[in-house]
C-alpha positions in Angstrom: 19.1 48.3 -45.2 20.4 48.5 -41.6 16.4 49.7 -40.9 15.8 46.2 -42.7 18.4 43.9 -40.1 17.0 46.1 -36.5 13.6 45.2 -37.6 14.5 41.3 -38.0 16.4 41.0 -34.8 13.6 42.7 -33.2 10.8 40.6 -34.7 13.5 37.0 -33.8 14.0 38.8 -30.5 10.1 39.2 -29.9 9.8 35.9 -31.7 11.9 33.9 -29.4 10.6 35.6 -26.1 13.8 37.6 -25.3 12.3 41.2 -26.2 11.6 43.1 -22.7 8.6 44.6 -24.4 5.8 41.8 -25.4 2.1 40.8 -24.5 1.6 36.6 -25.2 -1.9 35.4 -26.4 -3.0 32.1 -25.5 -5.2 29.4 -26.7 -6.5 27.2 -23.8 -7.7 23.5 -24.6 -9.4 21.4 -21.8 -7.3 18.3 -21.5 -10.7 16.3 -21.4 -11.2 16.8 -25.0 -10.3 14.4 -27.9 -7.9 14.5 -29.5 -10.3 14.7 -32.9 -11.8 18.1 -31.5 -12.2 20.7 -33.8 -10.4 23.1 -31.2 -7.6 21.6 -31.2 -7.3 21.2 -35.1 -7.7 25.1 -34.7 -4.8 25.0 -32.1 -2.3 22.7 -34.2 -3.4 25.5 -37.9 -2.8 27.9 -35.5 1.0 26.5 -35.0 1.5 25.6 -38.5 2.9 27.6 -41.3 -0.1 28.8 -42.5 -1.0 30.1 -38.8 1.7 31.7 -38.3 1.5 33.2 -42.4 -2.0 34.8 -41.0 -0.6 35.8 -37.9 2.2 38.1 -39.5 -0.3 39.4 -41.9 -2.5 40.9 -39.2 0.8 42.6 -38.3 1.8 39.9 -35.3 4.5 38.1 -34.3 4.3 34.2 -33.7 6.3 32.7 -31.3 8.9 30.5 -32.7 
């Protein structure tokens, strides 16, 4: 159980960008592109709750 609560706060800590110890990924979009690209369709997924569902499954964190 305690095991449990260190690894939540360490996955909010990581999560909220206070953990000393974390690498961020990026997604770049040109701001010349619509707003109807399928990149950023990608991007907004990506963000979403499904997004982030896939991220944790690949053993990630998402931000926020």
């Amino acid at each position: 159980m305690a095991d449990q609560m260190v690894n939540q706060q360490i996955e909010e800590s990581i999560a909220d960008g206070s953990y000393l110890l974390t690498n961020g990924y990026y997604a770049v979009v040109r701001s010349d592109l619509p707003k109807e690209h399928s990149t950023r369709s990608v991007i907004n997924w990506l963000k979403g709750d499904d997004g982030k569902a896939i991220i944790k499954e690949l053993g990630l964190i998402p931000k926020g």
